[in-house]
C-alpha positions as a Markdown table, in Angstrom:
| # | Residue | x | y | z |
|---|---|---|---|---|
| 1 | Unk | -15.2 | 7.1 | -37.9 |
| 2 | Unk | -13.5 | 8.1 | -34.4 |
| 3 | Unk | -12.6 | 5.6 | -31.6 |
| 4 | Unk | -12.9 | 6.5 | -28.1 |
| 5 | Unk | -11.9 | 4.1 | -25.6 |
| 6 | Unk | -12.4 | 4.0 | -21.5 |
| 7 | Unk | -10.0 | 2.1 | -19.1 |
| 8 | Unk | -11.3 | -0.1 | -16.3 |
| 9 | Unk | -9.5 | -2.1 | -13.7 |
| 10 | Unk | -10.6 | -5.3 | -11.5 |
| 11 | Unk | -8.9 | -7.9 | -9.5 |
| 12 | Unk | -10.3 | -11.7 | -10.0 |
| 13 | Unk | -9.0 | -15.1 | -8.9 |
| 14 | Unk | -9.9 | -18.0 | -10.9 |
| 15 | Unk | -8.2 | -21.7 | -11.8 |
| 16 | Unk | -7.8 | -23.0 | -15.4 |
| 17 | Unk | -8.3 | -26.9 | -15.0 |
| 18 | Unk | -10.3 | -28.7 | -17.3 |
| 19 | Unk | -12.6 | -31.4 | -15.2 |
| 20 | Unk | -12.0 | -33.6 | -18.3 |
| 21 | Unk | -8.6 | -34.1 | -17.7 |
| 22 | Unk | -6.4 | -35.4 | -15.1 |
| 23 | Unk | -4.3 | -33.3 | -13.0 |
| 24 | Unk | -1.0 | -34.5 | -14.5 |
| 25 | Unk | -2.3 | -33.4 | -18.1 |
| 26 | Unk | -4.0 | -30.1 | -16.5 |
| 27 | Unk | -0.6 | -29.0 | -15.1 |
| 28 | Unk | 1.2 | -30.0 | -18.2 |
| 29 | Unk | -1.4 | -27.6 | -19.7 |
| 30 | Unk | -2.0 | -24.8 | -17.8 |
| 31 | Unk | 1.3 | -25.2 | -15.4 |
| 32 | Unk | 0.8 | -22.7 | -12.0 |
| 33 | Unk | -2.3 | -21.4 | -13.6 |
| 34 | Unk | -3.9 | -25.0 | -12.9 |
| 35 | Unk | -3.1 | -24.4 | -8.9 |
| 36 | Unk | -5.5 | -26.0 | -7.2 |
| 37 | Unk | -6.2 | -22.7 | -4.3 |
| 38 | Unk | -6.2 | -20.4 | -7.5 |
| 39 | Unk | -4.7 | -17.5 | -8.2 |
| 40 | Unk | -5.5 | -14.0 | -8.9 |
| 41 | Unk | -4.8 | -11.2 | -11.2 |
| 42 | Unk | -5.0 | -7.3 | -11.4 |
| 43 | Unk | -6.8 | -7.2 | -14.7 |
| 44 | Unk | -7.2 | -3.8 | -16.6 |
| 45 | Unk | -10.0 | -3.7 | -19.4 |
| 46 | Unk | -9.9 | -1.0 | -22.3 |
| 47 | Unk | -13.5 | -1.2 | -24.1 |
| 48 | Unk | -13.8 | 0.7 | -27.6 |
| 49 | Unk | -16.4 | 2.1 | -29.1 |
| 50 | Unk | -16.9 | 3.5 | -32.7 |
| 51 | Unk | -19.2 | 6.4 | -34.2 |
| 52 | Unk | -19.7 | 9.7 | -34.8 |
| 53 | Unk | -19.9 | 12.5 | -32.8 |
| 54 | Unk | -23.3 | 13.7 | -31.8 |
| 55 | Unk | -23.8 | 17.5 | -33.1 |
| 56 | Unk | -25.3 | 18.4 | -29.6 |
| 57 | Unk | -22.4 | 17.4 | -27.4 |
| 58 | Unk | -19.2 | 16.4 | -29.1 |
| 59 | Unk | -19.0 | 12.9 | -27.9 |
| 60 | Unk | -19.1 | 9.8 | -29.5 |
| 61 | Unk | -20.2 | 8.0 | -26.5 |
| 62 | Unk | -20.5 | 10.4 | -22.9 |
| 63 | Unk | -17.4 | 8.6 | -20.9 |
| 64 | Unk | -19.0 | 8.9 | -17.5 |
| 65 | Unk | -22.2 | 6.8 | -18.9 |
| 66 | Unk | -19.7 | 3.9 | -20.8 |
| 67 | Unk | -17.9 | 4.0 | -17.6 |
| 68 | Unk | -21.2 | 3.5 | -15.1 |
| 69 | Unk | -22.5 | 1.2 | -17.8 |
| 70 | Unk | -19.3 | -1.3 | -17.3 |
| 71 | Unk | -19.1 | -0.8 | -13.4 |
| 72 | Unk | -22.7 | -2.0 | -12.9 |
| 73 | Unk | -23.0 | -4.6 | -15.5 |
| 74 | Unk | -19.5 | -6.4 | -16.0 |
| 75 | Unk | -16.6 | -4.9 | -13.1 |
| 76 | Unk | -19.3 | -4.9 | -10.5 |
| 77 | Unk | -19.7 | -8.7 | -11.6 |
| 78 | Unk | -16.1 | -9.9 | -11.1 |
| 79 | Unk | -13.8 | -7.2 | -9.1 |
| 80 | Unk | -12.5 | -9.3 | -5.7 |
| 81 | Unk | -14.5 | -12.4 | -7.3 |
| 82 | Unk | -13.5 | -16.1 | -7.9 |
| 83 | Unk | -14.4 | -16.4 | -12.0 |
| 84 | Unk | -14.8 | -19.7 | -11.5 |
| 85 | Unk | -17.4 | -20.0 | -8.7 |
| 86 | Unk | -18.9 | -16.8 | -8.2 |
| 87 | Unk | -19.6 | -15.5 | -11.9 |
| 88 | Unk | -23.1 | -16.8 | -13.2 |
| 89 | Unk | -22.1 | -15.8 | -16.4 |
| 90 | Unk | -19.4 | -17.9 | -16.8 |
| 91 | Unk | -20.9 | -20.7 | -15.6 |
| 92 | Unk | -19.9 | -24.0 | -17.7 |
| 93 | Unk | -16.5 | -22.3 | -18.9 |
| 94 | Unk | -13.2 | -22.2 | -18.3 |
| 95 | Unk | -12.0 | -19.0 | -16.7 |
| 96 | Unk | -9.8 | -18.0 | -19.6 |
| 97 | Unk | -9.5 | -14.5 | -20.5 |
| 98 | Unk | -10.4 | -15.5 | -23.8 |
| 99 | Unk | -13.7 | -16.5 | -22.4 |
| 100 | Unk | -13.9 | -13.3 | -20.4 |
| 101 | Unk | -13.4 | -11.2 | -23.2 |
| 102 | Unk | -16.4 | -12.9 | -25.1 |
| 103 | Unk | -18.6 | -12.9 | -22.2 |
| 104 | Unk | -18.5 | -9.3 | -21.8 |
| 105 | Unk | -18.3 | -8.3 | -24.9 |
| 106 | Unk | -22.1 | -10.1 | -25.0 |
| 107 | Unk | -23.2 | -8.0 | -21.9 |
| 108 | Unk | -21.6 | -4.8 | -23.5 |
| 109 | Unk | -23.7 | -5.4 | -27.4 |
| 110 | Unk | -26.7 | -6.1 | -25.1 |
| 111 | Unk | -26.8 | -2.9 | -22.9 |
| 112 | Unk | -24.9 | -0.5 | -25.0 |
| 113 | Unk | -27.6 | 0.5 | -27.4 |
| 114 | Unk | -29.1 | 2.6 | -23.7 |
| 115 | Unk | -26.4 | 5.1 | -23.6 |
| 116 | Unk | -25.2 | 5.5 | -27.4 |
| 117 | Unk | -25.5 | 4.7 | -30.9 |
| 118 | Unk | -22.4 | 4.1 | -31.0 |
| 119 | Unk | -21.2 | 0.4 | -31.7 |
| 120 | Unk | -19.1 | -1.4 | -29.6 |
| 121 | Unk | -15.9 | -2.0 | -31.9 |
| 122 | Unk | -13.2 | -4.0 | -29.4 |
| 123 | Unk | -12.7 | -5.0 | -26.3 |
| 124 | Unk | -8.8 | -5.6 | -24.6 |
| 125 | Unk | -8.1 | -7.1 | -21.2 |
| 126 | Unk | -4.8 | -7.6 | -19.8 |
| 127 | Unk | -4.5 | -10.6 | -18.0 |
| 128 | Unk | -0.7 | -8.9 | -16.8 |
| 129 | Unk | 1.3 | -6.4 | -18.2 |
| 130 | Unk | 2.3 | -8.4 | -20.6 |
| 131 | Unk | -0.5 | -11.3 | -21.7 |
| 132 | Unk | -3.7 | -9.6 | -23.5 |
| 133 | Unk | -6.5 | -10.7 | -25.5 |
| 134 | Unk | -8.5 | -8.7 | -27.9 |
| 135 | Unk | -12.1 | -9.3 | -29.2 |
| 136 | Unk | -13.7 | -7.7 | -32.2 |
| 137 | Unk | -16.8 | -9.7 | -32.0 |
């Protein structure tokens, strides 16, 4: 089995408040990231997939497709964005990057099959340099 991975970057602002709570408890909570004007974040995104190579060309998945394939479905979706307002597919949830992981990681299942057989093995988004989140599914 080989792994080949493709990099991505976007920039997103988003709030994490919980409309449940009060703002005393969401600040205790979520501290600056509960700001009430937001805040933003120079995400990178590393998407995995895992197969075999195809005997014609070499590649497990053709890098320039996985690559168009995330711009139009998922970066396209959320680069210079507020998650929280202007991201139908995170409607209902908090902005998390938990949540965003999940969420694309259901867009990349769907349309993956078009480009590869390959199978989509993880997805890993850095919040900042130092505050990731991976998803295996």
């Amino acid at each position: 089995m080989l792994y080949v991975s493709r990099r991505e970057h976007f920039n997103a602002a988003h709030k994490l408040y919980n409309p449940a709570w009060t703002p005393e408890r969401n600040k205790e909570v979520f501290g600056p990231c509960a700001n009430e004007n937001w805040h933003g974040h120079n995400y990178e995104m590393i998407v995995t997939v895992k197969g075999q190579p195809d005997p014609d060309t070499g590649f497990v998945v053709d890098l320039k497709a996985l690559s168009d394939l995330i711009r139009t479905h998922i970066t396209d979706q959320v680069d210079h964005k507020n998650l929280n307002l202007d991201v139908p597919f995170l409607k209902g949830q908090l902005a998390s990057t938990e949540n965003l992981a999940v969420a694309f990681w259901q867009i990349l299942v769907r349309e993956l099959p078009a480009i590869t057989g390959a199978q989509l093995h993880c997805i890993k988004i850095y919040e900042t340099p130092r505050n990731a989140v991976e998803y295996y599914g």
